[in-house]
C-alpha positions in Angstrom: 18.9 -50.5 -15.3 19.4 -51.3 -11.3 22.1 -51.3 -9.2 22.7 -51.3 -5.5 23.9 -47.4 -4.4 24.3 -48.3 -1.0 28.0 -48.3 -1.9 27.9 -44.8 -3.4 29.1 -42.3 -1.0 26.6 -39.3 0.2 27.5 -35.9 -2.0 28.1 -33.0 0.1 27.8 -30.0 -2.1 29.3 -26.8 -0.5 32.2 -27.1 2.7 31.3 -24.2 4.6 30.7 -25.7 8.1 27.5 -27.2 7.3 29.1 -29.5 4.7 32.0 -30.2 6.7 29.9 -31.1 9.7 27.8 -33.0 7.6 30.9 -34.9 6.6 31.5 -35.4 10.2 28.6 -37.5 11.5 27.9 -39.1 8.3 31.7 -41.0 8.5 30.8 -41.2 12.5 27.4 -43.4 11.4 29.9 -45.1 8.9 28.6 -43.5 5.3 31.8 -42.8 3.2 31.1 -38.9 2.0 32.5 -36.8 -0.7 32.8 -32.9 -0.5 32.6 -30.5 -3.5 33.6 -26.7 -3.2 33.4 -24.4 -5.7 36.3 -22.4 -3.9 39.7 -22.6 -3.5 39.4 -23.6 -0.2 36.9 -24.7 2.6 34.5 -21.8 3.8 35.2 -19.7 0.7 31.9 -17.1 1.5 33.0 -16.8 4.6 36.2 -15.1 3.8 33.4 -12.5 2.0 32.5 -11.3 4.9 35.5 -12.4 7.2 35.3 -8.6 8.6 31.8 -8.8 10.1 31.4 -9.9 13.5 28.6 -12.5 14.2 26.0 -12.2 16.7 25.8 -15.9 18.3 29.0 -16.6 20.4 31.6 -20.0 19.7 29.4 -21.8 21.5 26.3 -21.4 19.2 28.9 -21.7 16.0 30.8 -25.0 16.7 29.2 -28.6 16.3 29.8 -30.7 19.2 31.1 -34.1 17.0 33.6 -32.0 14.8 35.1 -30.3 18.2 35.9 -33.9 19.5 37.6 -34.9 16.5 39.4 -31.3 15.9 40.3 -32.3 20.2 42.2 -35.9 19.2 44.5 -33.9 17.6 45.3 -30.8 19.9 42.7 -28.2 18.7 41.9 -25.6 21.9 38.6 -24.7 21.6 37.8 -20.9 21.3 36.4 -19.0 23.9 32.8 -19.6 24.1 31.0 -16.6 25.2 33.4 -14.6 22.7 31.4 -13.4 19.3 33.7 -14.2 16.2 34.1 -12.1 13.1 33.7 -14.1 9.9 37.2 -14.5 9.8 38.1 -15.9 13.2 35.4 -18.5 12.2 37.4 -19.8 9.3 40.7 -19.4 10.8 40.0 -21.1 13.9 37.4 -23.8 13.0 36.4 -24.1 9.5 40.1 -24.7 7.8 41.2 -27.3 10.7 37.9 -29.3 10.5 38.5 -29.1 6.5 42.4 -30.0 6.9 42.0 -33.0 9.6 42.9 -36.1 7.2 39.6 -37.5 7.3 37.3 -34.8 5.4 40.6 -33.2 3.7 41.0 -37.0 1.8 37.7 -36.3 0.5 37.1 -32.7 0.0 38.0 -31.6 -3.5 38.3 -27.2 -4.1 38.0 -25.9 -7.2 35.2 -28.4 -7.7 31.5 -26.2 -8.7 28.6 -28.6 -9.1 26.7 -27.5 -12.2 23.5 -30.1 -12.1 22.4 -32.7 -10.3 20.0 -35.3 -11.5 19.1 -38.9 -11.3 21.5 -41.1 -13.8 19.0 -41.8 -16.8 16.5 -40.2 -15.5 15.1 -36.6 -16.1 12.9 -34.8 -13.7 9.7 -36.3 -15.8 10.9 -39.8 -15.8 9.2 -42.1 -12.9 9.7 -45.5 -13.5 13.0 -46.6 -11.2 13.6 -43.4 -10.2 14.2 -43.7 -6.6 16.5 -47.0 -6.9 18.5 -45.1 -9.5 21.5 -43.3 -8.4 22.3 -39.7 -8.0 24.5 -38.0 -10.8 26.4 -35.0 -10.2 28.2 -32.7 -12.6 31.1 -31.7 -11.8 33.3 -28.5 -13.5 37.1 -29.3 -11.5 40.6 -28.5 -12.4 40.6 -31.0 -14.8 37.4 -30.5 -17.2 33.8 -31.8 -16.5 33.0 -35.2 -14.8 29.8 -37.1 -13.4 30.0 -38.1 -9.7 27.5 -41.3 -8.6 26.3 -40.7 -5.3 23.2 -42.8 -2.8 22.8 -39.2 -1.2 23.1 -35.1 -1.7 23.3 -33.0 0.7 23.2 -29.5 -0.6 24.9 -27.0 1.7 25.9 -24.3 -0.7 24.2 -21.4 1.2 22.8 -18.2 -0.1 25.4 -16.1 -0.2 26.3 -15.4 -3.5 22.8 -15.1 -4.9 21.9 -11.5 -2.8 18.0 -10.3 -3.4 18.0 -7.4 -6.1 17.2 -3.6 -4.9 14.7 -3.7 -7.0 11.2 -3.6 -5.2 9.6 -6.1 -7.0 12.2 -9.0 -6.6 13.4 -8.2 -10.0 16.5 -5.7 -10.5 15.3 -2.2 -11.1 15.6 -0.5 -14.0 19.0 0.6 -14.2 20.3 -1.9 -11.8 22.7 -3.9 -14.1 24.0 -0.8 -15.3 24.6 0.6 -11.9 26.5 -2.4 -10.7 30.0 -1.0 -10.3 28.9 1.1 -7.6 26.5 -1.4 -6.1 28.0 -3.4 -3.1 25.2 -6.7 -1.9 26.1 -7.5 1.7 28.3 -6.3 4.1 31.5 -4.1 2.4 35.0 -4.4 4.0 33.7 -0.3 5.1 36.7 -0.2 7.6 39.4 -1.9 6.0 40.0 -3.1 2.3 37.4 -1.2 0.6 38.0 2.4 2.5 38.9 4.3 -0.2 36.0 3.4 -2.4 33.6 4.8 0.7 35.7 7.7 2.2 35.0 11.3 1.6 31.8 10.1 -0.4 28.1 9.9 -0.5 26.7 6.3 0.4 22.7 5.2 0.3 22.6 1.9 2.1 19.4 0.0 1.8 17.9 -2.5 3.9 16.3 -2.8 7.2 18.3 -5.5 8.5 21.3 -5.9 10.8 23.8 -6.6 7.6 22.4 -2.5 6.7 22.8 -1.7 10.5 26.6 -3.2 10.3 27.0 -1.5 7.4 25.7 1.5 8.5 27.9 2.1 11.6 31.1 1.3 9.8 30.0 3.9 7.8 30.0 6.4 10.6 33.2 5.0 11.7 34.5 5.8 9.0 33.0 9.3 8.6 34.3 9.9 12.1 38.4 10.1 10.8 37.5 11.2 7.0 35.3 14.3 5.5 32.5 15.3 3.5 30.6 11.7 3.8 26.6 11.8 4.2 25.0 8.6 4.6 21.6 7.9 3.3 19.5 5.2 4.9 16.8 3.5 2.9 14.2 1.2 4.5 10.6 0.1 3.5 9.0 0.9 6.3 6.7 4.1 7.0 8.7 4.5 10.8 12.1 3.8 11.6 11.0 2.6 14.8 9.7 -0.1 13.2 12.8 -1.0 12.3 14.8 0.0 15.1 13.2 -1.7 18.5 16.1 -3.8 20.8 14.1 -6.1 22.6 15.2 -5.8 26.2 15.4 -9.6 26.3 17.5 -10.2 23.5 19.4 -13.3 24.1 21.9 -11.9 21.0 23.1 -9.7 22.9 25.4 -8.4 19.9 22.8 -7.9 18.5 20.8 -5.5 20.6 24.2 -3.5 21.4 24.3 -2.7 17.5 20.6 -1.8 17.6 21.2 0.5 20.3 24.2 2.2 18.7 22.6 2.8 15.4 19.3 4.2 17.4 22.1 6.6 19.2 23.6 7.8 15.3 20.1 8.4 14.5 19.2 11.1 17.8 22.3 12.5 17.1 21.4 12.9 13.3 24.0 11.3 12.1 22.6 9.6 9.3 19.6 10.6 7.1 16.5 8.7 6.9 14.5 7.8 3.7 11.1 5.6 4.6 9.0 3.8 2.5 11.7 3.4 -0.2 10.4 1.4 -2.8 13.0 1.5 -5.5 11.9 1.4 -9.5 15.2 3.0 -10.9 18.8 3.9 -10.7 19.7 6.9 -12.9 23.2 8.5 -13.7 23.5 11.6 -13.7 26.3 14.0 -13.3 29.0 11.5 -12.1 26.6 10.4 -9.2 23.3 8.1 -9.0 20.0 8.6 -8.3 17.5 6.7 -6.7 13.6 6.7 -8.0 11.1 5.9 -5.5 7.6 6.2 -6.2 7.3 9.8 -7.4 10.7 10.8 -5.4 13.9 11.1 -6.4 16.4 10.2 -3.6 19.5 12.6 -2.9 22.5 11.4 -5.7 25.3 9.3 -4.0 28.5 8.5 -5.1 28.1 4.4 -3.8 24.9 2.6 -2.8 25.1 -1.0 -0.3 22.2 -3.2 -1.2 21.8 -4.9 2.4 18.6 -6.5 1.4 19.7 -10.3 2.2 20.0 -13.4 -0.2 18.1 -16.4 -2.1 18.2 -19.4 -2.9 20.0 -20.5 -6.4 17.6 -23.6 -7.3 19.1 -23.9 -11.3 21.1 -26.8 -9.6 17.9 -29.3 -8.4 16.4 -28.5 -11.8 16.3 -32.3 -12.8 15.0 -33.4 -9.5 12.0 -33.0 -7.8 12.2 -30.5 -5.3 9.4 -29.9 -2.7 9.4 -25.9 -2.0 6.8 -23.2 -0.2 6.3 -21.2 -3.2 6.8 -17.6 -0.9 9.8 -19.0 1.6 11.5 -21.5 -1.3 12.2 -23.3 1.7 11.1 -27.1 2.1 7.5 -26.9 2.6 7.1 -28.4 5.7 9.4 -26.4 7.4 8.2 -23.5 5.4 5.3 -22.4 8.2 7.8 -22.8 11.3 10.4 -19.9 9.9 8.0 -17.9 7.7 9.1 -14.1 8.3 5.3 -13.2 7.7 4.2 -14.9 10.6 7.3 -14.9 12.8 9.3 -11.8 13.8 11.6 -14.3 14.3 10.2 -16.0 17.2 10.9 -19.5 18.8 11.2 -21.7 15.3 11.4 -25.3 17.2 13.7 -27.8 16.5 13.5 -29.4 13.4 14.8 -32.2 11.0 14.4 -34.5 8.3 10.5 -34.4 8.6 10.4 -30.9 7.6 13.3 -31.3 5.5 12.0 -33.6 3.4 11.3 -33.5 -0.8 9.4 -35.5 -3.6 13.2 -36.7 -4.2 14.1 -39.1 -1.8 17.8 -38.8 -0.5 17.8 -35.2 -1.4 18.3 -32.7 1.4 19.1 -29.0 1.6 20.9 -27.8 4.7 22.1 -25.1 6.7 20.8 -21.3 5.6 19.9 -22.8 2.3 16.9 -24.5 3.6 15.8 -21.5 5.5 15.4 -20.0 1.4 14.6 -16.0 1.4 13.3 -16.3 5.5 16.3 -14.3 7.3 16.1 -16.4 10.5 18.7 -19.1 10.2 21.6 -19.7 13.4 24.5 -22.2 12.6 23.2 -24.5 15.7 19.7 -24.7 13.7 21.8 -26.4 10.8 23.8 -28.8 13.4 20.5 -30.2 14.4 19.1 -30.3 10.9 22.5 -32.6 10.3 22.0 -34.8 13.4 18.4 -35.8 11.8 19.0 -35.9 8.5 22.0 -38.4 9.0 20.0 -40.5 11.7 17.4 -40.7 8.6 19.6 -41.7 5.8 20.4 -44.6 8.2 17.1 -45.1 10.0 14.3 -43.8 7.5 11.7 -45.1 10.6 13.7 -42.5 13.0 12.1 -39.4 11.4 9.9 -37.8 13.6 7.9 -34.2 13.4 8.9 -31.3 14.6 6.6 -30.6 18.2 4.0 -27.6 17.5 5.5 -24.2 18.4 2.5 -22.3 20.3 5.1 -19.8 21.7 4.3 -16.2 21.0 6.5 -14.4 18.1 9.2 -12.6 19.6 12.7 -11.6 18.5 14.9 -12.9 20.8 15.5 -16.4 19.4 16.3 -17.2 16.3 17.9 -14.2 14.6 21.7 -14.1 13.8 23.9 -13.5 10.7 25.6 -16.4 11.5 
C-alpha cells in the first residue's frame, strides 16, 4: 500500500517549549502540526521543578519566532538578563505560547503516546518503508487511537526517567524498596516538601548542580530548623574535583552556587563522603543505610538521588533508531556532547546532520537528544528546531556541523535549563 503523506501533519510528541517551538516554525514554513502531551497541560515537567531557578537568563530560554507571535498579541517580554525559576518559565512563556489559538487548536493534554511505528510495517520490515506513513498510538481521554503523521518530532525530555543510585546503572539492591524515602531531582527543600526534610538526616547524592541546589536548600533549611545533618555523596576521590568555579563562567548562576556550596563546605557545614559507589540500601532501625564498597554510610532519615536522567527509548521501539551506544544520543552528534571527552566545553552548533536516524522523518529534540550527556541549554534545542524544520522542507539544506577544535572548558554549554 502507497499513499501520499505530504498531507499528514508532522507529530510533535511532548509541549514543553521544545514541542511548542517546534510547532511554531513548522506552521511558519507552512507544515500543519499536531501536539501530544501526556499532561494536563503544556510544560507539565516543568511544574516538577517550578522551584528551581535556572542558570541561563530569558534571553537564552525564549525562541525568537514564538516571542514574535506571543508580541501580535500583547505579550511583554521578560526581563532578559533575569534567571527564571522553573515556574516563571511556564507562567510567563510556556502556557501563552501553548494558549495562543494557533498551537492551542492543535495541542491535545491528557494525550501519552505509547508507540510509534510505521503503518504496516514493523521495525524488520523494509520494503516501502520510508513512503509509508508514521503511526502513533495514542492513550487520550477517550480510549486508545492511531494518529497518521509525514513526521515525528520527539520532544518528551528526560525528566521523568532519573538515572538509578545504583552504581552500575541498575538500581541497587534495595533501591525499589527504599523508594518512599528516595527523592530523583531537585525536592521542593524550601517550600512544599519541608516537613518531609526538617529536623532530619538527608544523604544527597550526585556531583552535579541539581545535588549542589539541593544541597544549599538544605542548609537553608537547616539554618531556621534543628537537629538536620546533611550527608554529601559524590564519586569522586576529591571534592575539589567536583567543586572548581571557573573564573570565566559565562553562567554566572552557576558559579555563584558553586561558590556558596564551597563556602558550606570550609565552614563544615555539610559532611563529605568520596568515592561513593552505592551497592545497597538497608533498613534498619527506622533509618537507611547506605553500602559502599566495604563502608557503610551514616543512616539517614531521607536520601535525594541528584544523579541526572535518561532517555526512555520503549517508544521508537518499532522504528529504527540510530544511537551512540554510551551517550544514547544520535550518533553523529554523539562525539560533539560526549561528557567523556568534554567537561562541557564549546559543543558547536548543530542540526539535522547530526540529528539524523536510519528512520527518515524521525527526529529527537531538545535535552532528549543530548541522551545521558548532562550538557544541554534550551537555545541548543531552538537551533536544533531551525534545522530540522529547514530539512523536512529542504532535505538538500542539511549541512554538518563545522569541527569544534576549541579546548574543553566549562563555561559554555552547561545549564539545567
Amino acid at each position: 500500500m502507497s499513499r501520499d503523506i505530504t498531507s499528514l501533519p508532522v507529530a510533535i510528541i511532548g509541549a514543553g517549549p521544545i514541542g511548542l517551538s517546534a510547532a511554531v516554525h513548522l506552521l511558519e514554513a507552512g507544515f500543519e502540526p499536531i501536539l501530544f502531551e501526556s499532561g494536563a497541560h503544556a510544560g507539565a515537567n516543568l511544574a516538577s521543578w517550578g522551584h528551581v531557578r535556572m542558570f541561563s537568563p530569558w534571553s537564552w530560554n525564549i525562541d525568537a519566532l514564538a516571542a514574535e507571535l506571543l508580541q501580535k498579541q500583547g505579550w511583554q517580554a521578560p526581563n532578559a538578563a533575569a534567571y527564571p525559576t522553573g515556574a516563571e518559565f511556564l507562567d510567563r512563556y510556556v502556557a501563552p505560547l501553548a494558549a495562543h489559538p494557533s498551537i492551542s487548536s492543535r495541542l491535545h493534554v491528557d494525550s501519552r503516546v505509547t508507540h510509534v511505528s510505521r503503518q504496516q510495517h514493523d521495525v524488520l520490515r523494509s520494503g516501502g518503508r520510508d513512503g509509508a506513513p508514521f503511526v502513533l498510538r495514542v492513550e487520550g481521554p477517550d480510549g486508545p487511537r492511531d494518529v497518521l503523521a509525514r513526521a515525528v518530532i520527539d520532544a518528551t525530555g528526560t525528566y521523568q526517567t532519573p538515572n538509578w543510585i545504583g552504581a552500575h546503572g541498575i538500581p541497587a539492591i534495595g533501591e525499589q524498596v527504599a523508594a518512599e524515602v528516595i527523592a530523583y531531582g531537585v525536592p521542593d527543600i524550601r517550600g512544599t516538601q519541608a516537613a518531609e526534610y526538617a529536623g532530619k538526616s538527608v544523604l544527597v547524592i550526585g556531583s552535579g548542580h541539581s545535588a549542589l541546589n539541593a544541597l544549599q536548600d538544605l542548609i537553608a533549611l537547616a539554618d531556621r530548623e534543628e537537629g538536620m545533618r546533611i550527608v554529601w555523596g559524590v564519586r569522586s576521590a576529591n571534592i575539589e574535583e567536583v567543586i572548581r568555579p571557573a573564573p570565566n563562567d559565562e553562567l554566572e548562576e552557576r558559579k555563584a552556587l558553586e561558590l556558596r556550596i564551597k563556602a558550606l563546605l570550609e565552614e563544615g557545614r555539610i559532611e563529605v563522603v568520596t568515592e561513593l559507589a552505592v551497592e545497597a540500601i538497608e533498613h534498619q532501625a527506622g533509618r537507611w543505610v547506605v553500602q559502599s564498597g566495604e563502608h557503610r554510610l551514616p543512616a539517614v532519615d531521607r536520601i535525594i538521588a541528584a544523579t541526572g536522567f535518561r532517555p526512555s527509548l520503549g517508544l521508537l521501539s518499532e522504528l529504527r533508531v540510530s544511537l551512540d551506544p554510551a551517550t544514547q544520543s544520535p550518533i553523529k552528534l554523539a562525539p560533539l556532547i560526549d561528557p567523556n571527552q568534554h567537561s562541557c566545553g564549546s559543543v558547536p552548533e548543530h542540526g539535522a546532520a547530526e540529528l539524523l536516524h536510519a528512520e527518515p522523518g524521525l527526529f529527537i529534540l531538545g535535552i532528549k537528544s543530548y541522551g545521558r550527556a548532562p550538557t544541554f541549554l534550551m537555545r541548543t534545542g531552538y537551533q536544533q528546531i531551525r534545522s530540522v524544520v529547514a530539512a523536512l522542507a529542504d532535505p538538500a539544506s542539511i549541512r554538518p556541523a563545522p569541527t569544534c577544535n576549541a579546548p574543553a572548558t566549562r563555561n559554555a554549554c552547561s545549564a539545567p535549563a
